[in-house]
C-alpha positions in Angstrom: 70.5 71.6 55.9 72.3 69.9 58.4 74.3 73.2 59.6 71.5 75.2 59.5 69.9 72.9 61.9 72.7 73.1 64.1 72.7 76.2 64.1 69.0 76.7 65.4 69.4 73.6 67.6 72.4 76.0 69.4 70.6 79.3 69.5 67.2 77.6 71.2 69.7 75.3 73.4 70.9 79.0 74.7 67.8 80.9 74.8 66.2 78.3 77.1 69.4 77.8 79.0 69.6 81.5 79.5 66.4 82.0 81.1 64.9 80.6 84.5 63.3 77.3 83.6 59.9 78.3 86.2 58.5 75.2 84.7 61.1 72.6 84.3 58.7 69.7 82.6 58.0 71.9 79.4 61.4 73.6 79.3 63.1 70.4 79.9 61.6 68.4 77.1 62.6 71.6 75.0 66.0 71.4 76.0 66.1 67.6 75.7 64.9 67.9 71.8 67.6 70.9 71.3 70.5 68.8 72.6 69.2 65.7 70.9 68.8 66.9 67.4 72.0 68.8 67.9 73.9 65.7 68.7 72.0 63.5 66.1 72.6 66.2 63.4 76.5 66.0 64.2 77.0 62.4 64.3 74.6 62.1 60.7 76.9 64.7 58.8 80.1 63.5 60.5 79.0 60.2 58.4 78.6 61.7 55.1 82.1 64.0 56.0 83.9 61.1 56.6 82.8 58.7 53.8 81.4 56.5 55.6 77.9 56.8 53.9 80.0 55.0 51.1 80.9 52.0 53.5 77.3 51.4 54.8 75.0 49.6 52.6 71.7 52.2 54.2 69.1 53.9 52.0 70.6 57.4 52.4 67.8 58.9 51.2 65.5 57.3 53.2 66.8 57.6 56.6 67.8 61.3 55.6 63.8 61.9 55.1 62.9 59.9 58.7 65.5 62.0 60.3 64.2 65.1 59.2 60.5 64.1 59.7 61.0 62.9 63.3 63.2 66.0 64.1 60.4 68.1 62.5 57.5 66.6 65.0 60.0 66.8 68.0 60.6 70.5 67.5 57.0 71.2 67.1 56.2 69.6 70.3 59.3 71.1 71.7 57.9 75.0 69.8 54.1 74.5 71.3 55.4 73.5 74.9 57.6 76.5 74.7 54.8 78.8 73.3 52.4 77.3 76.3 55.3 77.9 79.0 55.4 82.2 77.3 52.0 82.3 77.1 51.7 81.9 81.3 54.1 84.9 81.5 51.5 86.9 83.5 50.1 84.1 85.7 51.5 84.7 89.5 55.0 82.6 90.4 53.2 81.9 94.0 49.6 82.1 94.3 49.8 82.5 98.2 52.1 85.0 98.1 51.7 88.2 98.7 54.1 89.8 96.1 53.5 90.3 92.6 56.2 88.1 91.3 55.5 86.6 87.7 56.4 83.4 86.4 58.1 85.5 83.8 60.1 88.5 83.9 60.4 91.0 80.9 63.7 90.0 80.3 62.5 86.4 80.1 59.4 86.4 78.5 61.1 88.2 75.6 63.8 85.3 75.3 61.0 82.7 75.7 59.7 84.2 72.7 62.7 84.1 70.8 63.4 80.4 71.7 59.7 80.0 70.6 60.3 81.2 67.1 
């Protein structure tokens, strides 16, 4: 489980790192729960690799089940602010401008999805 998260922590850490960012707030947060849970999820199986669950008298279960549950609700926050920020992909980057510039370019948009998934 804890690879596996790892592993979808990195590839949404580069999807959103890959594109833009045209609104920094939403993608930030999303990066900031990627990186988080990445870190958290190395430092939580380094302790079970190590042996040191053995040495620390902690419900193992129990804070295995909070970590997972609060890792859960921050990448669903992070999934509906990245969904909101790909759903705005044909709103205008300026509105007094002129050009027809979007927020989103088709490269973009398709990687925003991705990351969203």
């Amino acid at each position: 489980v804890f690879l596996s998260l790892q592993l979808f922590g990195t590839i949404v850490w580069i999807l959103v790192a890959s594109t833009q960012v045209p609104l920094p707030l939403l993608q930030g947060w999303v990066m900031f729960v990627a990186v988080t849970a990445w870190f958290l999820s190395i430092v939580f199986l380094s302790v079970f690799l190590f042996g040191y669950a053995n040495r620390i008298a902690v419900n193992w279960n129990q804070a295995d089940f909070i970590f997972h549950g609060a890792t859960f609700v921050f990448y669903f926050g992070a999934f509906l602010l990245q969904a909101a920020t790909t759903s705005l992909h044909y709103l205008p980057r300026k509105f007094n401008s002129t050009t027809q510039e979007r927020i989103l370019s088709g490269r973009e948009y398709n990687i925003s999805i991705a990351a969203s998934v």
